[in-house]
N, C-alpha and C positions, 0 to 999 in steps of 0.2 A: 741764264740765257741773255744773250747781249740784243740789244733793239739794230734796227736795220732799217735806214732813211732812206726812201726810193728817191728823194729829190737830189742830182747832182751823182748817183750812183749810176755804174755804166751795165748790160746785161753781164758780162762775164763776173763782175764784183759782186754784184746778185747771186747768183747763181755758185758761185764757191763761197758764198757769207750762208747760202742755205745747205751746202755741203755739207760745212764746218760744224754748223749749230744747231740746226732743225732735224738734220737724217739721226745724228747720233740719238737726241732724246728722245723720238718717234719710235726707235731701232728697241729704246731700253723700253719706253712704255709698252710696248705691243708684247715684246717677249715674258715682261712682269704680268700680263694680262690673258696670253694666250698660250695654254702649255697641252701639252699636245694629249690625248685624251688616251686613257688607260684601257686598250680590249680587256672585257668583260669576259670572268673565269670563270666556266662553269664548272661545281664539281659532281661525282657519283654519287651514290646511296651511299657506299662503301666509304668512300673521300669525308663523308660530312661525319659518316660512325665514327670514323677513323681521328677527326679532326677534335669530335667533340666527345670521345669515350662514351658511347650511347651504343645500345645494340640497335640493331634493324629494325626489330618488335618496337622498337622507342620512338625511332624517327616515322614508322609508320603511321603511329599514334597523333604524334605530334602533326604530322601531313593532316590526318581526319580532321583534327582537333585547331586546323589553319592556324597553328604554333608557329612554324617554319613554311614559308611559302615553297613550291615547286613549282618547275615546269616541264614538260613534259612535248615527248620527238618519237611515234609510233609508238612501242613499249616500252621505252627507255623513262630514266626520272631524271632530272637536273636540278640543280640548287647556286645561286647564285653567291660567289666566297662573300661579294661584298655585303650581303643581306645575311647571311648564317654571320657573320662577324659584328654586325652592326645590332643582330638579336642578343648576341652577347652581351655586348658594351650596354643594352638597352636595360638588362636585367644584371648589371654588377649590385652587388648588396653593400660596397660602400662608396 
């Protein structure tokens, strides 16, 4: 980044010297820092059996058992892909 002396600088020189130097690396640091945020997946009962070769009877278990966390919409069950994925990664055995 180049320095920039207001003494003897006119506004327009100002103002294209911030153009030039200041927009670009604000432009990289904010896009390296703010990335745009992932909607959140929810799966089935079905979707997680399915995911994780488990019967129904197993994830039921595991729901009692606050193994796998749920959430729940009238009678429906939900499970969050990012949390059934991150129970995994939690209990790899090597």
């Amino acid at each position: 980044m180049s320095t920039i002396q207001f003494i003897g600088t006119n506004p327009n020189d100002l103002i294209t010297e911030i153009k030039n130097s200041l927009i670009p690396e604000l432009k990289a640091q904010l896009s390296a820092q703010f990335q745009p945020k992932q909607p959140t997946e929810y799966l089935t009962r079905s979707e997680v059996c399915k995911l994780l070769k488990i019967d129904l009877s197993t994830l039921h278990r595991w729901r009692k058992e606050k193994v796998i966390p749920s959430y729940g919409m009238q009678n429906r069950v939900y499970f969050k892909r990012s949390e059934v994925e991150q129970i995994i990664n939690q209990n790899k055995l090597s």
